[in-house]
Each structure stands twice: as C-alpha cells, then as structure tokens.
N, C-alpha and C positions, 0 to 999 in steps of 0.2 A: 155557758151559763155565767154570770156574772156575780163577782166571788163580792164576800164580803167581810170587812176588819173587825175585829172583836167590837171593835166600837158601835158599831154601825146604828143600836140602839140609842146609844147614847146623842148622836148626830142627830135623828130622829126626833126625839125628845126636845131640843134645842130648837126643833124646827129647818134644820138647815135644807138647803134645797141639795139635793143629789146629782150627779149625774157618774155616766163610762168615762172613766179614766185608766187607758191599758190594761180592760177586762174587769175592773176592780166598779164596785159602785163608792164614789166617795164623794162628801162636804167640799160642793162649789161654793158657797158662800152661808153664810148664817147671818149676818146684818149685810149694809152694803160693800161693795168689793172697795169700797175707797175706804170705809169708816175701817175695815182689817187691817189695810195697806199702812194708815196712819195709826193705829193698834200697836204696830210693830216699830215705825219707824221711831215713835213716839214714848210707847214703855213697855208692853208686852205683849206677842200674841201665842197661840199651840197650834201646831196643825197636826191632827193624825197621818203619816207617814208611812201606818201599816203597809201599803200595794207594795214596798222596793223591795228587794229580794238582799239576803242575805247568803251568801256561800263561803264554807267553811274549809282552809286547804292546811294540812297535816302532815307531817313528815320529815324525816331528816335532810330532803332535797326540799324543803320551801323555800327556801330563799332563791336558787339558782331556777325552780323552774317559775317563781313569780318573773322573777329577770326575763324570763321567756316569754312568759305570758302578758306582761304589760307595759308600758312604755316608759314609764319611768323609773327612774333610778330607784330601785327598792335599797339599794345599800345607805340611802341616803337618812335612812330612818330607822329606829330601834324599838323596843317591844315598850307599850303605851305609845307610839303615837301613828299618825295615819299620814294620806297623800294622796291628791288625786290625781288619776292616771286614767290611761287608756287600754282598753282591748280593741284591736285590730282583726281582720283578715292577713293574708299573704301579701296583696296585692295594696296593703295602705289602709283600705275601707274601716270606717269605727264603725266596731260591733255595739260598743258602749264606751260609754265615759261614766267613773264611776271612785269611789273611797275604797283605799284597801289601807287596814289597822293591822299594823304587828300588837299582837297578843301575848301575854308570857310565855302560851304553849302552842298559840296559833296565827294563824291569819286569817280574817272576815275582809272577806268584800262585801262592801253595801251597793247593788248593781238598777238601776231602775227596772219597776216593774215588768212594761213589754220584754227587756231582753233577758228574763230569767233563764230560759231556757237555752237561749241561742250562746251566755256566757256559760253555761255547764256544757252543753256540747263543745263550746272551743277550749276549753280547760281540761273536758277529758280526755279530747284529742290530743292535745300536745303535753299532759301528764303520765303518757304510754312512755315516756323517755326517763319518767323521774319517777324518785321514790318519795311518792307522794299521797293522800287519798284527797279526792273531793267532795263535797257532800253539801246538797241544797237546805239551810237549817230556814228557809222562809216561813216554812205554814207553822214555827215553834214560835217565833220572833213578832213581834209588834214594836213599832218605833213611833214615837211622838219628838217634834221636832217643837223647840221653845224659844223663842227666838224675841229679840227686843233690848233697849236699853236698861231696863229693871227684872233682867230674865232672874236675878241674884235674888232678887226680893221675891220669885214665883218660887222658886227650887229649893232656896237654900233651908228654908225652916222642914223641909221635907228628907234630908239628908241626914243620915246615919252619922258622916263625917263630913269634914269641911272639904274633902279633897278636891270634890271638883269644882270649888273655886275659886281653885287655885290654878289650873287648868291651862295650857296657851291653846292660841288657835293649831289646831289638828293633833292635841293628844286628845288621849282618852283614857280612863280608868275603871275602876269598875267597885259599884258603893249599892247603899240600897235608897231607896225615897220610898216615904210612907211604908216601909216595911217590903216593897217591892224590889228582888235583886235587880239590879241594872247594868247596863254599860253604858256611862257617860262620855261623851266625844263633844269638844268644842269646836263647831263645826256646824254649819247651817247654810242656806241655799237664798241668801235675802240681801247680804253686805251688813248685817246687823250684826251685835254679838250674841253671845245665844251657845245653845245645848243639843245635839239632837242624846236622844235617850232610847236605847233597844231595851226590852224587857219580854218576860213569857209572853206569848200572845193571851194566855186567860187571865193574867192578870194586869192586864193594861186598863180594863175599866176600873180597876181598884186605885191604879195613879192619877187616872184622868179624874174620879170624883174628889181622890185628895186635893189635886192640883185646883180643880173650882171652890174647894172649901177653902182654900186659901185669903189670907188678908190681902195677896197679890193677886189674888185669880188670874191667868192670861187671856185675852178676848180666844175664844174661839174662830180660827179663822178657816178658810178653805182654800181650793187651788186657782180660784182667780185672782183671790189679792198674791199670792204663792208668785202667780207668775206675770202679775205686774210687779213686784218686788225683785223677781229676777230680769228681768227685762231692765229695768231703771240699773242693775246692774251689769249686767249685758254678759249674763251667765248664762252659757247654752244648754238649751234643752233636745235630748234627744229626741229625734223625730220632726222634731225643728230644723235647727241647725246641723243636729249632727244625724248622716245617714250613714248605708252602707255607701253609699256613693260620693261622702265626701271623706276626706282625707285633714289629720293631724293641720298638715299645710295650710290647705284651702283656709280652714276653720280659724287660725289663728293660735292652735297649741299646740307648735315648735316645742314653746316652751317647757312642757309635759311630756317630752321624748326626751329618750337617753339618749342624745345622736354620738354623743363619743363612742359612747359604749357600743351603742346598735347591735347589742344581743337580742330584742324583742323580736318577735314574730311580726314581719312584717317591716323592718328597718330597712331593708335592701327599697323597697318602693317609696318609703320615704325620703329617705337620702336622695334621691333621683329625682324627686320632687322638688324638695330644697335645692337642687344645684340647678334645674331648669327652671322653676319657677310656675304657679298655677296659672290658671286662665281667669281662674275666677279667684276671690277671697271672701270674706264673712267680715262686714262693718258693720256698726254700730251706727246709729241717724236718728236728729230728730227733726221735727217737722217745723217751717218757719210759715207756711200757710195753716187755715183750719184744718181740720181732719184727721182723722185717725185710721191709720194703716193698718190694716190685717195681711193674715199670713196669706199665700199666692197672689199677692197683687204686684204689679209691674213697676218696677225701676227703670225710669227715661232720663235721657241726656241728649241734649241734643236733637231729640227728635226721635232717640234711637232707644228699642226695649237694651239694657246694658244688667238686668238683673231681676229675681226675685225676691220679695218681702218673705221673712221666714218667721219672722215675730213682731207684732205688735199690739201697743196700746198706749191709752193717754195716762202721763204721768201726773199722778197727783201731787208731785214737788215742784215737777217743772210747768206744771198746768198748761202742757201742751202734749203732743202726737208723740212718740218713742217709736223704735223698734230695730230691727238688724236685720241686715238682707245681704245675699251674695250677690256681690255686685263684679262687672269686670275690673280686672285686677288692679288695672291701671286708676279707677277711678276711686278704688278703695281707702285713699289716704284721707287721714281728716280733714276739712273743712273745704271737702268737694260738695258742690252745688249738682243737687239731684232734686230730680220730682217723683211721686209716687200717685199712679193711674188710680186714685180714689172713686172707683165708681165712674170711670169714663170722666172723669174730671182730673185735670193734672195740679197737683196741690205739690208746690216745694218742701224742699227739705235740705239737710246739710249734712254729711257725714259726721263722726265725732268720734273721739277716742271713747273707748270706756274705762270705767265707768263712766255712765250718764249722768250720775247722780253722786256729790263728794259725800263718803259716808265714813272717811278716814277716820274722826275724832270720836268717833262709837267702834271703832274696830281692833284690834290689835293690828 
C-alpha cells in the first residue's frame, strides 16, 4: 500500500500532481518543473522530504561501531555536525548513501526511503559486536527541506533563536520555528544554500502553513525539479547511480571512504578495487546535439555500446540535455566526445566534470 506524509493534504489542496516515489505517494510538481528548479535557484523553494528514513543509534560503542558501519571517517566530526557517508555490503556493494549527525546524546542517520529497511537490517547485524541500540525513529519524524538563495528570509522570522543562521554547511542544531521543536541541518540535495528541517510528523503541517504565511513564502516544489537540481549538480541518486552492484569506486566516492583507516564493513573489497582499477566509472555529460537523455539509454563511441545513461534531463541554466552515465572507464575523463541512442537516433554529447552547473557564490 502506498504510505502517505502528514502532508499529503496539504499537496492536495495546492493541487500538486502526485505520483510512487519508494512506496511513498508524493508532490511531482505543483507549477512547472522549470518554474520550481528556477524557485530555488533563484530565491526559494520547500519540498516535503517526509519518505527518507531516520535511524536512531545509542550507546557507549557509537562511535567505534558507526566506524564499522559506514565509510567514512566518523572521527572526523563532533556532536552538532553531520557527513555524508556510505553503507556497504562485504563485497563493496552500496546498500545506501546517506547523512549521519553526531547529536549530544546520539546519532541519526537520515537514510533514503527505499533502503529503510535493508540499512536497519545491516546495522543490526553488525551492532551484535557493539554496545549499542538501534532503532527506526521514521513513522515519528517529518522533514521538509528549504532550500534557495533567501532560504534566511523564509526561516528566520519563524525561529525561536537566531542559531541557525548561523549554521555552516553540515551542522545542525536543534531550535523551534513557529513554536514547532526541530532539528535544523544545513544541508540540502540541490547545490543551493538552504536548511533541511526534521520535526514530529503531526506537526509538520503546522510549520508547513507557518512557512506559506510567511512574507517569504517558499514555492512549493516537488521531486522533478528535486531532481533536475540534482542532476545539474551531478549528486547521485540511489537507484540511479548508486546500486547494490556498484561500488564506492565505480561511482566516483573514494572520496567518502576512510581508505587509511579501512575499519568499514566492507574496506577489504574496496581497497582491491582502488589498487586494480574498475571497468566501468559514473561521469557526468552533457549533450552538444538536441535531446534529452533518459535513464537506460545507450552510450556509443565509436560505433560501440561503451555505457548506460543513469540520469537525465534538460538543464534549465544550461538550456540544453544533462545527465550521468556509466561509461567505460577509460572513456570517463572530461571532455570525451560520446553520443547518446536518443530513440534510435545518436545525438552527441561531451563528458564533464561536476558540477554541471557553477553554483559556488551561493554556497559555502
């Protein structure tokens, strides 16, 4: 059955169009998916964020079995602030990519919706070694993410204290807005600046009506501008880019392992990766003919299939094709000349670093 966010009225009401996103019914769009994208990039948009899972890990071994459990360096961060990391398999495989926050007396991972359960099953398997509890805190939790250049001007008349705007990218604190307790995290899925905000789930429509009373209001946006904002910044999305079948390596985040360290579950098949080298890797491209690339369509070179398109759409900055595909390894560097099987038509394209889009002078 397909669940629904406290809000779900309120989307509703707005008119927005719905649809299944990881089981969840949620706001594909409410105006057009370009008029959001430019909402955001522009001055501010919200998205309900309710579906992603929250897991709550406690105990006097948190630190060393987080160490265990995810790939990046947990010592690297202190209580207020966050990181984003990976859960693996044994054999390398990402279970999820995902934010885990040191808390004064805890730790929350914020894990995407599909893998809610597949990251409580890996956490309680290898918390049998530690003294630890885990615990699913999702169906409590609602999260709306605010995101934009005047997200200060949506939030701040709504805050109890100024603290969190004072905020760097990936702490978090914990204030009330409009009388709603919260935990604020700067931290967002777009290359903007921005807020995302967890709170009780029954009272999220009481922040979401403060937040449209607002002299700022944010556009109400949905998951297609969500994820042509991410795409333009060439942030992967699981089940996209990231599966069980590809790997840290493959994917391009090395960077997000602790390979000195390689206490993670799952370091030994990384390592091995790293020193051989993948077959394939995850680039970033856009398109120098018309058309717009969708996900399973074929990357040619040559003559020759060399990859699949794992995300795309047209950029409305760059007013042309985006997207990222796993291409072979060799041809993965920037500014390799590829084509993409648009409908039995081969339409060029060019690899590219990411980001796609410079969003540095809005960012920290």
């Amino acid at each position: 059955m397909t669940r629904r966010t406290s809000l779900h009225s309120r989307h509703e009401t707005l008119g927005a169009r719905m649809g299944d996103f990881g089981g969840w019914s949620m706001p594909l769009q409410y105006d057009t998916p370009r008029a959001e994208h430019l909402a955001v990039r522009e001055r501010v948009g919200v998205f309900d964020v309710s579906h992603m899972g929250q897991i709550e890990v406690v105990g006097p071994q948190s630190g060393a079995f987080l160490a265990r459990a995810l790939t990046n360096d947990i010592t690297q961060i202190g209580p207020g602030q966050g990181q984003y990391t990976l859960m693996l398999t044994d054999d390398g495989g990402i279970i999820d990519d995902l934010i885990v926050y040191w808390l004064v007396d805890r730790a929350m991972l914020v894990v995407n919706a599909s893998n809610i359960e597949a990251c409580l099953t890996r956490l309680q398997e290898l918390a049998a070694s530690f003294e630890v509890a885990v615990s699913d805190r999702s169906p409590e939790v609602a999260m709306l993410a605010l995101q934009g250049p005047a997200w200060v001007d949506a939030i701040g008349p709504l805050l109890a204290t100024p603290g969190p705007l004072t905020l760097d990218y990936f702490e978090i604190t914990e204030d009330q807005l409009a009388g709603v307790p919260a935990l604020v995290a700067r931290t967002g899925y777009t290359g903007e600046p921005g807020v995302e905000v967890m709170c009780p789930w029954d009272q999220a429509p009481a922040l979401w009506d403060a937040l449209m009373r607002g002299m700022a209001a944010p556009a109400p946006c949905g998951l297609v501008a969500r994820d042509m904002l991410r795409t333009e910044m060439g942030y992967p999305l699981y089940g996209n880019e990231l599966t069980l079948d590809r790997t840290p390596i493959e994917a391009g985040l090395r960077w997000a392992c602790d390979i000195d360290g390689a206490r993670f579950a799952g370091a030994e098949a990384v390592l091995a990766q790293a020193e051989s080298g993948p077959a394939e890797r995850l680039t970033a491209f856009r398109m120098t003919d018309p058309g717009i690339p969708r996900t399973g369509m074929d990357v040619m070179h040559g003559g020759e299939r060399v990859g699949t398109v794992t995300s795309g759409t047209l950029s409305p900055l760059l007013d042309c094709g985006i997207g990222m595909a796993y291409v072979r390894a060799d041809l993965a560097a920037p500014d390799t000349e590829l084509s993409i099987d648009v409908r039995g038509r081969q339409r060029a394209g060019r690899t590219a670093r990411r980001p796609l889009v410079d969003r540095s002078p809005r960012t920290d």
